[in-house]
C-alpha positions in Angstrom: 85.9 5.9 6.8 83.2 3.7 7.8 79.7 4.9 7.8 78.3 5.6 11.4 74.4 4.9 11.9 72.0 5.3 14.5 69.2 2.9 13.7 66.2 2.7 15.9 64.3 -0.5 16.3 60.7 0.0 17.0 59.8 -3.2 17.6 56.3 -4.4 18.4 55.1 -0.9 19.4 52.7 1.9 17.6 49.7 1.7 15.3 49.9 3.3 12.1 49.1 6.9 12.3 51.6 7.1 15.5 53.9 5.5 13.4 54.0 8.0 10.6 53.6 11.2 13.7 56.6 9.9 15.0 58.5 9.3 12.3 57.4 13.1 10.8 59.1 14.3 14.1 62.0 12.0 14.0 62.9 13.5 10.0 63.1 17.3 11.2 64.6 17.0 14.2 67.9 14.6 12.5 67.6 16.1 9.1 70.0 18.9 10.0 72.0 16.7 12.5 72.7 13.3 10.7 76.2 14.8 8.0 79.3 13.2 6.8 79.5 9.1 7.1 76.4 9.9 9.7 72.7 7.9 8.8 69.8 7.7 11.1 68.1 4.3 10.6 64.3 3.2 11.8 63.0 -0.1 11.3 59.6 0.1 12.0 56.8 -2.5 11.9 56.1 -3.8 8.3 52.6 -1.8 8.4 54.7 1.2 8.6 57.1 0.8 5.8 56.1 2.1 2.9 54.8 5.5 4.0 57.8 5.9 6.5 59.7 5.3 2.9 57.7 8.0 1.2 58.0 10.2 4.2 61.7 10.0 3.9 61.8 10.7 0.2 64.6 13.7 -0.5 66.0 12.9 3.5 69.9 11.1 2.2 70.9 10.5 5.8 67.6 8.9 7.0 67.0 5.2 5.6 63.8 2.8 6.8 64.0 -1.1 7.5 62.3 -3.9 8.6 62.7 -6.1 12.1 62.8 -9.5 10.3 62.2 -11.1 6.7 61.4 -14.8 5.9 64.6 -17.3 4.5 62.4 -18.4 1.5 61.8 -16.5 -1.6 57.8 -16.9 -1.6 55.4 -19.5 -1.1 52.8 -21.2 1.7 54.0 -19.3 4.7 51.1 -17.8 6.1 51.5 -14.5 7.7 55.3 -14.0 6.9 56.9 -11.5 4.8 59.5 -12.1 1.8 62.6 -9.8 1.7 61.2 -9.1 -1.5 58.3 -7.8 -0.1 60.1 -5.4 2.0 62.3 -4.2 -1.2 59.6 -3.2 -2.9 58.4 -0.8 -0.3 61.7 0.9 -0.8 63.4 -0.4 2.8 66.6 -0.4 2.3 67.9 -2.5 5.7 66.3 -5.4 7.7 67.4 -6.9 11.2 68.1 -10.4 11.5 68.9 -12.4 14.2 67.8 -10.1 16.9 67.9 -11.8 20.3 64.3 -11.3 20.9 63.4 -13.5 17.8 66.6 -16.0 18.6 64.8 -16.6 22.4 61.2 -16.4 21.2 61.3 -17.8 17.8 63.9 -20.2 18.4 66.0 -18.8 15.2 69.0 -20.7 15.4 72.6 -19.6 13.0 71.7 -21.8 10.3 68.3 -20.3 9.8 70.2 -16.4 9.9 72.7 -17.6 7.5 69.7 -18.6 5.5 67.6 -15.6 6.2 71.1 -13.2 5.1 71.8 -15.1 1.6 68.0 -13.8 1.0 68.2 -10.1 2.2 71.1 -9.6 0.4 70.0 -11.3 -2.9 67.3 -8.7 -2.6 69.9 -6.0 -2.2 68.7 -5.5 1.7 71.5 -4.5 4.2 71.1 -6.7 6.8 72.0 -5.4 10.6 72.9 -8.8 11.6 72.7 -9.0 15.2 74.7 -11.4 18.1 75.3 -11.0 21.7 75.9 -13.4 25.1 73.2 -14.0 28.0 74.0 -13.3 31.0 74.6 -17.3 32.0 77.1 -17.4 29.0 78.9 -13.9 29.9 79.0 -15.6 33.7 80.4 -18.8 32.7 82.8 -16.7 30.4 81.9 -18.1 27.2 81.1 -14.9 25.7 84.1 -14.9 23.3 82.9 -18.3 21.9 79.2 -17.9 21.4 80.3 -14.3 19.4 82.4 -16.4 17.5 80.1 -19.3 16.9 77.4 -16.6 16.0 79.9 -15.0 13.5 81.4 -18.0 12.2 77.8 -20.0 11.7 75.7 -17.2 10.7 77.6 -15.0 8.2 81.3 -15.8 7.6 80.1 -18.2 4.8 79.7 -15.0 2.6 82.2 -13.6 0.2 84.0 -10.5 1.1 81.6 -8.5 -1.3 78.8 -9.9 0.4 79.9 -9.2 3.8 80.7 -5.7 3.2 77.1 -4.7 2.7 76.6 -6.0 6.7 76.2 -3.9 9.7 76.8 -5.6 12.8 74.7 -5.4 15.9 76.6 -6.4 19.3 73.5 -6.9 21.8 74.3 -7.8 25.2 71.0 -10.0 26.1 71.6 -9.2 29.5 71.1 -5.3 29.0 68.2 -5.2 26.4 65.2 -3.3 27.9 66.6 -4.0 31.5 67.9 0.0 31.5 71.2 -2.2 32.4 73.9 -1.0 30.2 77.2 -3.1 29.5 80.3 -0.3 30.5 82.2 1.4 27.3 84.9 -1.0 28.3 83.0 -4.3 28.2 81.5 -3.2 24.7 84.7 -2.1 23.4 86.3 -5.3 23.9 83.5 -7.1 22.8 83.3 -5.0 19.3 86.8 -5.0 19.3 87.4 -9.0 19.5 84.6 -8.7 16.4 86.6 -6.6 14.5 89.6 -8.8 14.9 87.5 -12.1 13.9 86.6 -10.4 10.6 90.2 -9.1 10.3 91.4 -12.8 10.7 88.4 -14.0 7.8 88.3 -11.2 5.5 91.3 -9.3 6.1 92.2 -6.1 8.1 90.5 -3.9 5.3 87.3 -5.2 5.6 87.2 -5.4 8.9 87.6 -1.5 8.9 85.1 -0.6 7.0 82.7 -3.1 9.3 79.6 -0.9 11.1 79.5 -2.5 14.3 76.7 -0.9 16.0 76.1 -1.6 20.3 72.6 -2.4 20.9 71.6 -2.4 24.8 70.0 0.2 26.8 71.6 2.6 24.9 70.1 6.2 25.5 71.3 10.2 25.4 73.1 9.7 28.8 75.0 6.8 27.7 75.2 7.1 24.2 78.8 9.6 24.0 81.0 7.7 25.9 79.8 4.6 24.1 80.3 5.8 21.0 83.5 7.6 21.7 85.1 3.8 22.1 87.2 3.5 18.7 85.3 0.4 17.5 82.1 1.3 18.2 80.4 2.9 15.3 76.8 3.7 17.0 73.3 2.1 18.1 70.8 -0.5 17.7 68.4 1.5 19.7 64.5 0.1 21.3 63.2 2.2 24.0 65.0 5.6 23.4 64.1 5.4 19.9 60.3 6.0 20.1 60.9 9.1 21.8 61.6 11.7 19.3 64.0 13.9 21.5 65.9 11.1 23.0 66.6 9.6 19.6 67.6 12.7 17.9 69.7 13.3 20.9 71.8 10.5 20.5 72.3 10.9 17.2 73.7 14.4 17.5 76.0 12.4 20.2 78.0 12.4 17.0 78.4 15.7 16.5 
């Protein structure tokens, strides 16, 4: 059975000690509600890593990761952080690809296939993310830029490799808008993903894939999202620096 995670994505948002307050709250309130194939994910800021790692210290179902890692192993990169770096704090996942850095950074597929091969020589677990705009979903080109994301980005890996990958669907038209795709539009979109890997790596891979839904996902929406049979749980932003609202989609699973 494939392992379902909530994983909460903090982004750009709380200093240090309202990192660690948060994160305090976040461990007792899932601790008792994350069982089974369950896990509660947060990737935090990097400044919050490593005590959010000692914080979660005897916690099995609550992991920490990072929101991005550089493609190179070291050198003259001022102000960016190795995925070795990160695996020495104890992080155990990273996101890559994230639409936010695709738009603002200009990461393209090449650079995330790059970025992948590095994370997972680190033994990181990426949460590789892709998703349409809303211009592509209107033109109805949504099926080939998934496929172009999937195909560029990270069906160059093995099948060993690619079993240590979540994957992220992200509609960029319903991230932070409070605009949420329907169950049925994310189904078929994480179903047509499921069938791609089926078709590279074979129908048992492709059932032990995490494909998480990342986009305006909260407590109201999050049960009949994650009732749909390919859809294994969240990439969540806003909802997930709320303690209650985050803990409340998690138990969506119970």
């Amino acid at each position: 059975m494939r392992k379902k995670i909530v994983a909460g994505n903090w982004k750009m948002n709380l200093d240090y000690n309202e990192g660690l307050a948060l994160f305090s709250e976040i461990i007792n309130m899932v601790k008792d509600e994350a069982t089974g194939t369950q896990e509660a994910v947060i990737c935090s800021p990097f400044i919050h890593i490593h005590s959010l790692v000692q914080l979660a210290k005897g916690y099995n179902k609550v992991a920490v990761g990072a929101q991005n890692a550089h493609q190179e192993e070291k050198g003259a990169y001022t102000g960016e952080i190795s995925a070795k770096m990160i695996k020495s704090t104890g992080a155990a996942y990273v996101i890559l690809g994230h639409s936010e850095r695709r738009q603002y950074f200009g990461e393209t597929n090449a650079l995330l296939a790059k970025k992948t091969d590095t994370a997972l020589k680190n033994d990181l677990r990426p949460i590789f993310c892709i998703g349409e705009t809303l211009q592509e979903r209107e033109a109805n080109t949504h099926f080939d830029v998934i496929k172009t994301q999937l195909v560029e980005g990270i069906f160059h890996l093995d099948a060993d490799q690619f079993a240590k990958l979540v994957i992220a669907y992200e509609p960029v038209w319903a991230i932070g808008t409070g605009v949420t795709a329907t169950s049925a539009q994310a189904q078929e979109i994480h179903e047509f993903i499921r069938k791609e890997i089926a078709a590279k790596y074979g129908q048992e891979v492709a059932d032990a894939t995490t494909i998480l839904y990342g986009g305006s996902c909260n407590p109201t929406n999050a049960a009949e999202l994650f009732a749909q049979p390919d859809i294994d749980g969240g990439l969540i932003g806003g909802a997930s620096l709320k303690s209650r609202d985050f803990t409340d989609i998690v138990k969506t699973f119970n």
